[in-house]
C-alpha positions in Angstrom: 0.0 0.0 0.0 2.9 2.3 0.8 4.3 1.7 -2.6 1.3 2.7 -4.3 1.0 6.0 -2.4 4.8 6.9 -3.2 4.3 5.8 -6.9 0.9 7.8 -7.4 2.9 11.3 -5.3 5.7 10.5 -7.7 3.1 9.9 -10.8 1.4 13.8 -9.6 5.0 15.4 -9.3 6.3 14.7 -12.7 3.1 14.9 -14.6 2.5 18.5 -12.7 6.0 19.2 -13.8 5.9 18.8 -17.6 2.8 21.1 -17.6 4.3 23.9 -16.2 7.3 24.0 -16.2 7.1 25.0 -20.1 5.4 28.1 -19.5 8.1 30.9 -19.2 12.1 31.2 -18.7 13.3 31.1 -15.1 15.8 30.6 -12.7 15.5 29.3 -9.0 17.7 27.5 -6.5 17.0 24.7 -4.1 14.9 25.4 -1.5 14.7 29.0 -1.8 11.1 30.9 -1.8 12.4 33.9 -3.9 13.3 31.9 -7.0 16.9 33.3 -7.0 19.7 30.2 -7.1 21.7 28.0 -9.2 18.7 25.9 -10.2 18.2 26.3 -13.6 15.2 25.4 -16.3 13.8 27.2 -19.1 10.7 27.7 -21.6 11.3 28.9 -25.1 10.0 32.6 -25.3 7.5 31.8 -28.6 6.0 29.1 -26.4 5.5 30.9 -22.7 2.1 31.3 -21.7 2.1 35.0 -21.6 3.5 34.8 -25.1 1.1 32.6 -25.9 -2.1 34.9 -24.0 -0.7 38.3 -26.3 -0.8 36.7 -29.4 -4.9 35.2 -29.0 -5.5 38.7 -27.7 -4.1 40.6 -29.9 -4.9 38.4 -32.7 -8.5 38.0 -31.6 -9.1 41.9 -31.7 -7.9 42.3 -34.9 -9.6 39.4 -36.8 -12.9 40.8 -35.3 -12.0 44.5 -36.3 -11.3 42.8 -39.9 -14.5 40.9 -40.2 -16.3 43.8 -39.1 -15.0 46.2 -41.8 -14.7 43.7 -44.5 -18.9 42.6 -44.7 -19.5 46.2 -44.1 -17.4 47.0 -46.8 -19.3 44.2 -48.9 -22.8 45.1 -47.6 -22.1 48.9 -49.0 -20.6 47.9 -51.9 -23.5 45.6 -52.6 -26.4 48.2 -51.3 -24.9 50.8 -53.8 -24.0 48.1 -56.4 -28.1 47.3 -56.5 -29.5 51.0 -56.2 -27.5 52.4 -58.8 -27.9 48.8 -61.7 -32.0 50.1 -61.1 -31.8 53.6 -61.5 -29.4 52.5 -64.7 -32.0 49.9 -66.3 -34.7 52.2 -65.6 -32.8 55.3 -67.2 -32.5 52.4 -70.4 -35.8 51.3 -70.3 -37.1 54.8 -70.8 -34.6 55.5 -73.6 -35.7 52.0 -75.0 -39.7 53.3 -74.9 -38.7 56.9 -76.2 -36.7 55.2 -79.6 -39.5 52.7 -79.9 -41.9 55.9 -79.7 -39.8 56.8 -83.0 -39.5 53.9 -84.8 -43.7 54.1 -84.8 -42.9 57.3 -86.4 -41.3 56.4 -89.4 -43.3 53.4 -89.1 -46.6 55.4 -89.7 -44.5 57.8 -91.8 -44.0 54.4 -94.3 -47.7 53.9 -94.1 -48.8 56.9 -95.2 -46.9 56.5 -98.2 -47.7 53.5 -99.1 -51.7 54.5 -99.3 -50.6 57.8 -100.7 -52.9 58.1 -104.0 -50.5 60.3 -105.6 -47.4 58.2 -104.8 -49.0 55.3 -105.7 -50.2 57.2 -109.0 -46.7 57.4 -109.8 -45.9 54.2 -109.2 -48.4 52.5 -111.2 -47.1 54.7 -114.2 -43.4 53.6 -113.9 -45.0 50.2 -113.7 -46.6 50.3 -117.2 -45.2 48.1 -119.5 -43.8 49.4 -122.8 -43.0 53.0 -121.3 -40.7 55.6 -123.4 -37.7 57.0 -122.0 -39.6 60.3 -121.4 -42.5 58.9 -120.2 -40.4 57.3 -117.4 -38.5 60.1 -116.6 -41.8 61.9 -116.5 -42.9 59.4 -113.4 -39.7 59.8 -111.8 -39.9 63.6 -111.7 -43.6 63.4 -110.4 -42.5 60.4 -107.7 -39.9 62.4 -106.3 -42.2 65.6 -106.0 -44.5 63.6 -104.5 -42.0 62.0 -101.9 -40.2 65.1 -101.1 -43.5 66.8 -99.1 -42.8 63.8 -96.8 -38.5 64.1 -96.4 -38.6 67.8 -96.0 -40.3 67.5 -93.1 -37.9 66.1 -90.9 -34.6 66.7 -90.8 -33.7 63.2 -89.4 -34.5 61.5 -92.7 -31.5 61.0 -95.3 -33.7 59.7 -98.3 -37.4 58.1 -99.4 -36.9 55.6 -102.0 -39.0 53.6 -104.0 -36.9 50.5 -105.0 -38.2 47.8 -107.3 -38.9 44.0 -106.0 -37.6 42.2 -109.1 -34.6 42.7 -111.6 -37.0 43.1 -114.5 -38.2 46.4 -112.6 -37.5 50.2 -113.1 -35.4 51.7 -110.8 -37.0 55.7 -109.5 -33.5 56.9 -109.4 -30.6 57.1 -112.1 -27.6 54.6 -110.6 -29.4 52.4 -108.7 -29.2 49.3 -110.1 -25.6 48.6 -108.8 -27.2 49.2 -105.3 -30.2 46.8 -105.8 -28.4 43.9 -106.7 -26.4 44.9 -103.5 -29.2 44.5 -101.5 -30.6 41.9 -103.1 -30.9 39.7 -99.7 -32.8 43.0 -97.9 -35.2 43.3 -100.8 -36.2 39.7 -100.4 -36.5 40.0 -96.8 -39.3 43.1 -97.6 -41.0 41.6 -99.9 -41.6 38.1 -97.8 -43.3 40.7 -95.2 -46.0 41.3 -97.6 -46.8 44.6 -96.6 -45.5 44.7 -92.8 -42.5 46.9 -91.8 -38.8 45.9 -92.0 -36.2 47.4 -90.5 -32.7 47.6 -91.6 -29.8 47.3 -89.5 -27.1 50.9 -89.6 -24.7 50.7 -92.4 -22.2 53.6 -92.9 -22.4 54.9 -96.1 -26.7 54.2 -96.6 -28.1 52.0 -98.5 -29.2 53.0 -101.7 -26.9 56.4 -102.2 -23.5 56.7 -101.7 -23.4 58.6 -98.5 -21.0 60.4 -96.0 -22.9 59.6 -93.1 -24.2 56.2 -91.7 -28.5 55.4 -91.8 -30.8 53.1 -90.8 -34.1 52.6 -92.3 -37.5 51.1 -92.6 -39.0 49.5 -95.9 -42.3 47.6 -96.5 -43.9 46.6 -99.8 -46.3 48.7 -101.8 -49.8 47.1 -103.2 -51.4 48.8 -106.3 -55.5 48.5 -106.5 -55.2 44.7 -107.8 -52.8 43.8 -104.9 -49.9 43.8 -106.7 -46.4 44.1 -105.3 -44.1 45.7 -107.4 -42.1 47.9 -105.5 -41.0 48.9 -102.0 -40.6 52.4 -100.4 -37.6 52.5 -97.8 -37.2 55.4 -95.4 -33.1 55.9 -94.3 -32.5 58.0 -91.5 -29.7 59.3 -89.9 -27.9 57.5 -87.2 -26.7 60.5 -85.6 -30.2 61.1 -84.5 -30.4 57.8 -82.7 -26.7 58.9 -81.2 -28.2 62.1 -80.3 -30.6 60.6 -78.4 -28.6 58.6 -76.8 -25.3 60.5 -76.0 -27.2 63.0 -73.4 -27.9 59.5 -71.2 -24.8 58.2 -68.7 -24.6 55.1 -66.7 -22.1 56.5 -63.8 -19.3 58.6 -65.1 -17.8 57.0 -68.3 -20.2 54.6 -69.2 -22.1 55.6 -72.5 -25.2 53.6 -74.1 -25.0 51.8 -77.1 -27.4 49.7 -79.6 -26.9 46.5 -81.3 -28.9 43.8 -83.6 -29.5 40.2 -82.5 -26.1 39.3 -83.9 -24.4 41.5 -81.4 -23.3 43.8 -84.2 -23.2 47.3 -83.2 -25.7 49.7 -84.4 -25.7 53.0 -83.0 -22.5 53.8 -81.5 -19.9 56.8 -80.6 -17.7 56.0 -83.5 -19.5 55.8 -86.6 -17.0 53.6 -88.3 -17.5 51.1 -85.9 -21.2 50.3 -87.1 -21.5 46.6 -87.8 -18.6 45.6 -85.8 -19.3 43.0 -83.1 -19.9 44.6 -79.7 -17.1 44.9 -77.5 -20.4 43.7 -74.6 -20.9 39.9 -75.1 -24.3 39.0 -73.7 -24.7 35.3 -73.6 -27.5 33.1 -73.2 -31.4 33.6 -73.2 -31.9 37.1 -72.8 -35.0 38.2 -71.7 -37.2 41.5 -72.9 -35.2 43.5 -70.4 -32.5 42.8 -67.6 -29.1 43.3 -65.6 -25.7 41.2 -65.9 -22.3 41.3 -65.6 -19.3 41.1 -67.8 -16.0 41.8 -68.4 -15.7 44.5 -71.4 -11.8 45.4 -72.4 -10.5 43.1 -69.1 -12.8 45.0 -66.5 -15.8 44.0 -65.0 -18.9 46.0 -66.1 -22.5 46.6 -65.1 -24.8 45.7 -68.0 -28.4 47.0 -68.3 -30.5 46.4 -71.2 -33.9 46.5 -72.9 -35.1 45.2 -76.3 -37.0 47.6 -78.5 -39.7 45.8 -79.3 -40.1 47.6 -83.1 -36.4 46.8 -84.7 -35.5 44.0 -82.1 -32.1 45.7 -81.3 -30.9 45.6 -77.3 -30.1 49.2 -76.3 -27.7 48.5 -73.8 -25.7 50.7 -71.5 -22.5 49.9 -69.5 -20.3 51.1 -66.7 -17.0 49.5 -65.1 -18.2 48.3 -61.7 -15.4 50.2 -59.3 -16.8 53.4 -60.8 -20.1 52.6 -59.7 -18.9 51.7 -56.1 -16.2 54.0 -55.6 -18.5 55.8 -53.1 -18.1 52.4 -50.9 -14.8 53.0 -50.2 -14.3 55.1 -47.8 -15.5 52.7 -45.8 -13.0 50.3 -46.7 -10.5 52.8 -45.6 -11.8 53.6 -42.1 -12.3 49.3 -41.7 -8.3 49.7 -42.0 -8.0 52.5 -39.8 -9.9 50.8 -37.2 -7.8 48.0 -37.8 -4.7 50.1 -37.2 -5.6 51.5 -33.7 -7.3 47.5 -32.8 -3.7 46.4 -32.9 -2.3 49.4 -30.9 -4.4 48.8 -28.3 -3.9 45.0 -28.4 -0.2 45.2 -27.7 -0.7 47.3 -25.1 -3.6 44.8 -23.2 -1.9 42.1 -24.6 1.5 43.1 -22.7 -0.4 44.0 -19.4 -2.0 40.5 -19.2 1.4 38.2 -20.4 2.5 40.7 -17.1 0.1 39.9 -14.7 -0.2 35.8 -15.3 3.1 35.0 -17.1 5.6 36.4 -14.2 3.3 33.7 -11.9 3.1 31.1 -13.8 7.0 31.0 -14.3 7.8 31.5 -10.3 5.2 28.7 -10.1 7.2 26.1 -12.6 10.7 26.9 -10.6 9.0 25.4 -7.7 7.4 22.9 -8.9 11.1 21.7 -10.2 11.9 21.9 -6.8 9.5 19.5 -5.6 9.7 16.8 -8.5 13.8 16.9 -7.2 12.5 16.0 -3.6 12.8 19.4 -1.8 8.9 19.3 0.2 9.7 22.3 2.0 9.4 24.7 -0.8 6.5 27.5 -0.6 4.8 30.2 -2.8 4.9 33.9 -1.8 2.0 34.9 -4.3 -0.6 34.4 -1.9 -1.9 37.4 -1.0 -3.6 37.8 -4.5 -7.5 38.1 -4.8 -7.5 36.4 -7.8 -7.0 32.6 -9.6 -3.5 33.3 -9.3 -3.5 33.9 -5.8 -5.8 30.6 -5.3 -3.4 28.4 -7.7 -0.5 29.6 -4.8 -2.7 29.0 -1.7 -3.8 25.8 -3.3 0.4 24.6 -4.1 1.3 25.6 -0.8 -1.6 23.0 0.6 -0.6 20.4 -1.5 3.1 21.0 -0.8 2.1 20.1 2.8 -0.4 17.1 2.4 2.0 15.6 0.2 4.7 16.1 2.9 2.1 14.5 5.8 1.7 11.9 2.9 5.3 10.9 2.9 5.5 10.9 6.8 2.1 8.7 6.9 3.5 6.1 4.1 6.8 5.9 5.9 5.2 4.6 8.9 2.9 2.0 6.6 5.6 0.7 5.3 7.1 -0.7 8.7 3.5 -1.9 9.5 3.5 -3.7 6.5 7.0 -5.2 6.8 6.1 -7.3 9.5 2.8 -8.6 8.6 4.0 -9.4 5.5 6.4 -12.1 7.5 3.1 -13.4 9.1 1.3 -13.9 5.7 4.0 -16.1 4.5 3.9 -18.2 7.4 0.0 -18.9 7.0 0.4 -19.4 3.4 2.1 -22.1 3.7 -0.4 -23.7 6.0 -3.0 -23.4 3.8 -1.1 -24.6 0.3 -0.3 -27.9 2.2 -4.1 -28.3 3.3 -5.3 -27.5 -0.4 -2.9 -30.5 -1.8 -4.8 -33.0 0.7 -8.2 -31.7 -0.3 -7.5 -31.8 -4.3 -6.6 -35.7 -4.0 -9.5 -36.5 -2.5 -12.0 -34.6 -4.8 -10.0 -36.4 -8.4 -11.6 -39.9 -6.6 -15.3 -38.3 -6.2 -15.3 -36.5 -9.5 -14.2 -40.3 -11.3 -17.1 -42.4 -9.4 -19.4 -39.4 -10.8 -18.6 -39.5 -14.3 -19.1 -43.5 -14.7 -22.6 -43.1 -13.4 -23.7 -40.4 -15.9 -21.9 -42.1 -19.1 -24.5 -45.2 -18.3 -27.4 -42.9 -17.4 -26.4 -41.3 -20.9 -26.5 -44.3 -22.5 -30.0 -45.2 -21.2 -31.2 -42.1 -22.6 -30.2 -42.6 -25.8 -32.1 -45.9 -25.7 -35.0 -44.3 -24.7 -35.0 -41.2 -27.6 -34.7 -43.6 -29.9 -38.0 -45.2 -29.1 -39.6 -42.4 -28.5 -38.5 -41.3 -32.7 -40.3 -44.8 -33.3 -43.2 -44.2 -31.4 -43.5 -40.8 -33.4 -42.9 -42.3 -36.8 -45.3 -45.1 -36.4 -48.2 -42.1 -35.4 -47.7 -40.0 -37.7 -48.2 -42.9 -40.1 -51.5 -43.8 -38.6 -52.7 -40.3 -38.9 -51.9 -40.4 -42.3 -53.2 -43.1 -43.0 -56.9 -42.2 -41.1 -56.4 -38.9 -43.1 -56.6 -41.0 -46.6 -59.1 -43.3 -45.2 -61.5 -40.0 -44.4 -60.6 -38.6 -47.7 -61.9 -42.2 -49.7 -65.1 -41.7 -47.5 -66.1 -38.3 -48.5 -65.1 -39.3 -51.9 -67.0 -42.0 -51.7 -69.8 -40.3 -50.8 -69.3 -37.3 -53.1 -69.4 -40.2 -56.3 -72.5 -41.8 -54.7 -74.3 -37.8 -54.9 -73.0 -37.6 -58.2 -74.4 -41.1 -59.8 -78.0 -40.4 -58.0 -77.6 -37.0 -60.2 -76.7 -38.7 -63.5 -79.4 -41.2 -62.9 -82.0 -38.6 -63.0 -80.2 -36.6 -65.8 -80.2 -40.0 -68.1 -83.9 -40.5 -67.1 -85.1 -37.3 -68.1 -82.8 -37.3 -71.4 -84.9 -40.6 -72.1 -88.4 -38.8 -71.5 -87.0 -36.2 -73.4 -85.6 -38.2 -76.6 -89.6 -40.3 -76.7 -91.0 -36.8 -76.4 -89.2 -35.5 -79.4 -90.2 -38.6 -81.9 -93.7 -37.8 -81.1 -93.2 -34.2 -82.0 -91.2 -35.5 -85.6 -94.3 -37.2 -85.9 -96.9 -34.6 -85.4 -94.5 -32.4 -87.3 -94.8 -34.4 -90.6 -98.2 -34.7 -90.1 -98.1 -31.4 -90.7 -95.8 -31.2 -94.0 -97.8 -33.3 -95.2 -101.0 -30.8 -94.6 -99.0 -28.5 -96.4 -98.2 -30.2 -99.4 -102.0 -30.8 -99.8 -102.8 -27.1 -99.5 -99.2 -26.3 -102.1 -101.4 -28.8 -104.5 -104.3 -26.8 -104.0 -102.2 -23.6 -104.9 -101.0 -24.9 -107.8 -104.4 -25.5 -109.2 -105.9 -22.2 -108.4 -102.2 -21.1 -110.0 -103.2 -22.8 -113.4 -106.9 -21.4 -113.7 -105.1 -18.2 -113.0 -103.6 -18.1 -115.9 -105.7 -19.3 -118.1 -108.1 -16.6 -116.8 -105.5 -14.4 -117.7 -105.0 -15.7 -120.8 -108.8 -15.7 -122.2 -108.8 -12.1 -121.1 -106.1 -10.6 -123.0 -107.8 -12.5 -125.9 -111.5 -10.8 -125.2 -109.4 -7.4 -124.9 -107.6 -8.1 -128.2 -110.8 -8.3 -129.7 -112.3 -5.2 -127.7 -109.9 -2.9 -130.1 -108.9 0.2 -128.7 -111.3 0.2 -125.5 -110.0 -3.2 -123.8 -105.9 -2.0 -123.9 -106.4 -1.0 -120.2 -107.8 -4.3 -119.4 -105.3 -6.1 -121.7 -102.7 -4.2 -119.0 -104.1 -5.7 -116.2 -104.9 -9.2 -117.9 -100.8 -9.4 -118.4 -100.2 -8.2 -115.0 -102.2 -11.0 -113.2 -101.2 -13.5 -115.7 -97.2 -12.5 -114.5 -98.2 -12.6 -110.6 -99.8 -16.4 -111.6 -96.5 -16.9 -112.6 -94.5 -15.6 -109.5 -97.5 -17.6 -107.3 -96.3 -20.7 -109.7 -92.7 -20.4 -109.1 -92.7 -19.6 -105.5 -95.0 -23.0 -104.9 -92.9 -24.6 -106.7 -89.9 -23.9 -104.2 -92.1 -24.0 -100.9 -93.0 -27.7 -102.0 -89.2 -28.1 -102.7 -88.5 -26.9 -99.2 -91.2 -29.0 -97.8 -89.6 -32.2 -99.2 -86.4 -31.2 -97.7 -87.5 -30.8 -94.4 -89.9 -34.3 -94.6 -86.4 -35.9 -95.3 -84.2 -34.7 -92.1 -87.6 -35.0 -90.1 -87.4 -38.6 -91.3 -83.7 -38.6 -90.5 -84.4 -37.3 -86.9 -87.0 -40.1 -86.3 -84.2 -42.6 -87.5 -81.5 -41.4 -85.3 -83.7 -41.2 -82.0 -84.9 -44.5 -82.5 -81.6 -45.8 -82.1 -80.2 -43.4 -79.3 -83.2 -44.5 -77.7 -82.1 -48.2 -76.3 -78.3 -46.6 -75.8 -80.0 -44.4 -72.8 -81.7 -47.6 -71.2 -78.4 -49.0 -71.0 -76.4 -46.2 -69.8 -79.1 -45.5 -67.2 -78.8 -49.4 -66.0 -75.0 -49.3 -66.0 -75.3 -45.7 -63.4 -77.6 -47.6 -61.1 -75.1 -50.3 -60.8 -71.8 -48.0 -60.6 -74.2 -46.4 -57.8 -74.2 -49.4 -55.9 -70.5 -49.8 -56.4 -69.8 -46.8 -54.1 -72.3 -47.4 -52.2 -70.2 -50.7 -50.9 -66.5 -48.6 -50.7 -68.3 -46.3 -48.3 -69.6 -48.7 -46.0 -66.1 -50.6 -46.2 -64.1 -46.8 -45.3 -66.5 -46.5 -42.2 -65.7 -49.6 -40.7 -62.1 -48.8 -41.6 -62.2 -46.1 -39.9 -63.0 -47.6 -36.7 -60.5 -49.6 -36.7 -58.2 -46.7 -37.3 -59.6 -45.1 -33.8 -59.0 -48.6 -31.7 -55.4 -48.4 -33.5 -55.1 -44.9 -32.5 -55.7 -44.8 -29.0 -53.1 -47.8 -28.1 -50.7 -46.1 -29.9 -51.2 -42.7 -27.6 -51.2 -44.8 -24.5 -48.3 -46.7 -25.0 -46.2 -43.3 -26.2 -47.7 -41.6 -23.2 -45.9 -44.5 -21.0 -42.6 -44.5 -22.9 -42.3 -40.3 -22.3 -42.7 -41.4 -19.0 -40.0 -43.9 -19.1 -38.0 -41.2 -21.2 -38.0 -38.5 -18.1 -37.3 -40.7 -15.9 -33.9 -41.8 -17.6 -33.7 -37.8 -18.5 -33.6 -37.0 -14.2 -31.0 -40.0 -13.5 -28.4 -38.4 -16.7 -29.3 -35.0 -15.2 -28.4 -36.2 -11.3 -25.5 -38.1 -12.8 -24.0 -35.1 -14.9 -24.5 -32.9 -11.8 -22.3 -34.5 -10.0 -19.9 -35.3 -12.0 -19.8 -31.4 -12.6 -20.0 -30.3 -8.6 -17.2 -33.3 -8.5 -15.0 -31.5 -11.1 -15.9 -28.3 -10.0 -14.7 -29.1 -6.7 -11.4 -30.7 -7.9 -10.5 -27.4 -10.1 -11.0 -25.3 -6.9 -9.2 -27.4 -4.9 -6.0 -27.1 -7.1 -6.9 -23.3 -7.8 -6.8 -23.2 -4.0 -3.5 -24.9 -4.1 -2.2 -22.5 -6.6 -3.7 -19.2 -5.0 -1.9 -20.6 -1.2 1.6 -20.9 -3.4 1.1 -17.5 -5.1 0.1 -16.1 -1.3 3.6 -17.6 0.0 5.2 -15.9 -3.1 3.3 -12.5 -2.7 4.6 -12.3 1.2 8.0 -12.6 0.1 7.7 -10.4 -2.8 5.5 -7.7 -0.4 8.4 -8.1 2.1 10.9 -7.0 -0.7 8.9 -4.0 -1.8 8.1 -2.8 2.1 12.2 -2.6 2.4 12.6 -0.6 -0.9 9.9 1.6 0.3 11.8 2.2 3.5 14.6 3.3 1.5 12.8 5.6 -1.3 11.1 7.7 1.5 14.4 8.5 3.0 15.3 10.8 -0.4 12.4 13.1 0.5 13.1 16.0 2.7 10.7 16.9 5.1 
């Protein structure tokens, strides 16, 4: 027992020891309170304690003070991000609405013209066929009058042109066929409108005069009277306008606003020989009628809002690079890193302070507790007089300093105790190992006598299982076998139901089969009634005619006046005829049925003798199972004697069977208690000589005790 104690003190001291004595640097003698000697043992400064408290301090202020600045930052950026991308889209939207407000313009403008009489005047007289030079030029000169009342009135417009829809056509202006073939592919596109309103992407020098200037424009087909489609009037207007109207709109300080078709080409831009370049803005995927993205335009990200006019189908679109639109977030980014600055100022300062106040402790602390793991009980904080944990960890050393000193004293005093009754203990183990050996002999001879008596009460038991399988085998078989003998009975009685039934059904199958001959019989009566009145028929058939016949010869001779009756003498002659023919083929009939009526009678009068037979043979098949079922019920009597000496001679053999099942049980117990004595005899025996060995061994470790204790000073 002393050895524990001194193992588990020594176990505290050292694992005490390596906790703290790697919190600070220090120096301290043996034995002395202040710390100050030649005992030396130190703590790297990166991993003291107080080292250790600055940095979570210091680092814990200004992670938070980071955080803090950085989703503000974010959240700011994001706020202003949002407010100004909807003021933008619904600056565009507006400027999308106003151009679309335009576009109806010229749209209308292009009406008008086309259901212009006088235009349409002109038209139709360039259309004639086989004009003269002068009568062509004539048209032209009233066309263009007629078309410049619409182009001086707006400034905006670079042209009206009426352009033939086929190659065989006359061209209104002197030069323009180069051009029309040209724009071949845009006449087609008109003229598959049929009459609706085209528009025509920008192009920088026009599209059907040589210009300085880019245009768009706006075509549709024009219908004479008949609905013909012969030629086309396009408006082309200036793309500066569009710019104009665009230019005076800004999405935050350099961003500009810009139009393009569906291939991303540009159409109305700053520099007007960029028109029908791709867009530097890629907008990808599905776009809807109007929206917001992102993406990067010459290696900068960009704010994107756009709309999509809903008269040409272009995307007016406007930009802006996306730090231009948030620069006013950033003064808040640079007062997070002002905070920042002055957070860490103020952490090394605190930070400092507390390494000050628990560090210098913590160190004077380890130095002591060195002292103690050497042996020296007697050393003593001087820290105690602080109100806080500090103060409690020294009052609480100085307490353990002295139990573990009253400890040592206490186990040095056990150990003598134990010393001398570990010199008694070997004497009485001895005693006792002898006394087990005598005891262990005697139990082997029990445990033998045991074990013969349960191999022959096993024995018997197997003897009696396997009559008791016999006795099981031989009723299950009888079971069986009253099982089959029950089924034959209902079986037997089922047939005897079902020959009773086809007795009566071949009974009334013979009352039915004499039935039916006297019914062939009264039936040919019958046919032969008929073929009497068909004879009858025929005679009044034959008069018939001949009535007929002597008529058309008195209306023959009656001239003139008996035609009508010579009509109706013909007519009943034909319908003897029909009557004639149609007895003819009911006596026919007639026949036919006498002969299967015959063949009927013929083939009942020979079923009829089979029935008597088969009705004989059921009655006697009847009586048949009417013997098997009186044979199965005295079977089955039988089978119930059998039956109930067979229970009462299994019930005596399971009575036999428990019996030898008791004795093996008795005998197997024991021979168990027999052995179970025996092995704790001889584990008796081996615990006594382990006893004598433990005393001995406890001796030994009581006088290295003594000596270990004397190392500790007190």
């Amino acid at each position: 027992m002393s050895n524990k104690w001194s193992e588990k003190a020594a176990g505290v001291w050292e694992s005490a020891a390596r906790k703290i004595k790697n919190l600070a640097p220090a120096k301290i003698a043996s034995g002395d309170p202040s710390g100050q000697g030649p005992g030396k043992s130190s703590v790297p400064a990166l991993k003291a304690v107080g080292t250790k408290l600055f940095v979570i301090f210091f680092l814990s202020i200004l992670v938070a003070v980071v955080i803090v600045g950085t989703l503000s930052y974010r959240t700011s950026r994001n706020v202003v991000e949002e407010e100004v991308s909807k003021a933008a889209q619904q600056t565009v939207i507006q400027t999308g609405e106003k151009l679309d407000f335009l576009f109806r313009t010229y749209e209308k403008m292009s009406l008008d013209i086309m259901i212009d009489k006088t235009v349409g005047a002109s038209v139709d007289q360039l259309a004639r066929p086989n004009n003269s030079d002068s009568d062509i030029a004539i048209a032209r000169m009233n066309l263009d009058s007629n078309l410049k009342k619409y182009s001086q009135t707006d400034e905006n417009l670079a042209g009206i042109y009426v352009i033939p829809l086929t190659e065989k056509g006359i061209p209104t202006g002197y030069g323009q066929e180069k051009l029309i073939q040209e724009n071949a592919a845009l006449i087609k596109s008109v003229k598959e409108a049929d009459g609706k309103a085209v528009w025509f992407d920008s192009k920088i020098n026009g599209y059907f005069t040589q210009l300085s200037f880019p245009t768009f424009g706006v075509a549709r087909v024009m219908k004479n009277d008949y609905g013909q489609s012969n030629y086309m009037v396009l408006l082309e207007i200036k793309t500066d306008y569009l710019y104009n109207q665009l230019s005076s709109i800004r999405v935050g300080q350099t961003g500009r606003i810009e139009a393009m078709n569906t291939k991303q080409q540009l159409t109305v831009t700053e520099k007007a020989d960029h028109i029908g370049q791709a867009a530097q803005v890629k907008l990808e995927g599905q776009l809807q009628d109007q929206g917001r993205t992102k993406a990067d335009v010459n290696g900068e990200q960009n704010l994107i809002v756009y709309t999509k006019s809903k008269q040409t189908g272009w995307l007016i679109y406007g930009y802006a690079p996306l730090d231009e639109i948030t620069e006013k977030a950033n003064g808040i980014f640079a007062l997070t890193v002002w905070v920042a600055i002055i957070s860490a100022l103020l952490a090394v300062v605190v930070g400092w302070l507390m390494s000050r106040m628990i560090g210098k402790p913590l160190v004077e602390l380890g130095h002591l507790m060195n002292e103690g793991e050497k042996g020296n009980l007697a050393v003593r904080t001087l820290f105690t007089q602080r109100q806080d944990e500090i103060g409690q960890v020294g009052k609480s050393f100085n307490g353990m300093m002295s139990k573990i000193t009253d400890l040592v004293n206490q186990t040095n005093r056990s150990a003598d105790s134990v010393l001398e009754t570990a010199r008694e203990l070997t004497d009485a183990s001895k005693k006792t190992a002898l006394s087990a050996r005598e005891i262990a002999t005697a139990t082997e001879d029990i445990a033998g006598g045991a074990t013969s008596l349960a191999v022959a009460a096993e024995n018997g038991n197997d003897l009696t299982t396997k009559i008791s399988e016999q006795m099981k085998y031989v009723i299950e078989k009888n079971i069986r076998m009253s099982i089959a003998t029950s089924e034959v009975q209902q079986m037997s009685e089922r047939g005897i139901e079902q020959m009773d039934e086809l007795t009566q059904k071949t009974m009334q199958s013979e009352q039915m089969t004499h039935s039916l001959v006297d019914r062939v019989d009264t039936l040919k009566q019958s046919t032969s009634s008929i073929r009497k009145i068909l004879d009858v028929l025929t005679k009044i058939t034959a008069q018939t005619n001949i009535l007929s016949l002597n008529a058309s010869i008195e209306a023959a001779r009656a001239g003139a006046a008996g035609k009508g009756f010579m009509v109706v003498a013909g007519e009943i002659r034909n319908l003897a005829d029909q009557s004639r023919e149609s007895i003819v083929n009911v006596a026919h009939i007639t026949e036919e049925i006498q002969r299967e009526m015959d063949a009927t009678v013929e083939a009942l009068s020979a079923a009829y003798p089979l029935f008597r037979e088969q009705t004989e043979s059921v009655k006697e098949a009847n009586q048949m199972f009417s013997s098997v079922k009186n044979e199965m019920d005295n079977l089955l009597i039988q089978l119930d004697e059998v039956s109930t000496s067979i229970n009462e001679l299994n019930e005596s053999q399971m009575t036999l069977a428990d019996a030898m099942t008791n004795v093996s049980a008795v005998a197997e117990q024991s021979s168990a208690t027999s052995e179970e004595v025996a092995s704790l005899s001889s584990e008796q025996q081996s615990v006594s000589e382990g006893l004598v060995r433990l005393s001995v061994k406890l001796e030994d470790v009581s006088s290295q005790l003594s000596e270990s204790l004397t190392k500790f000073k007190v």
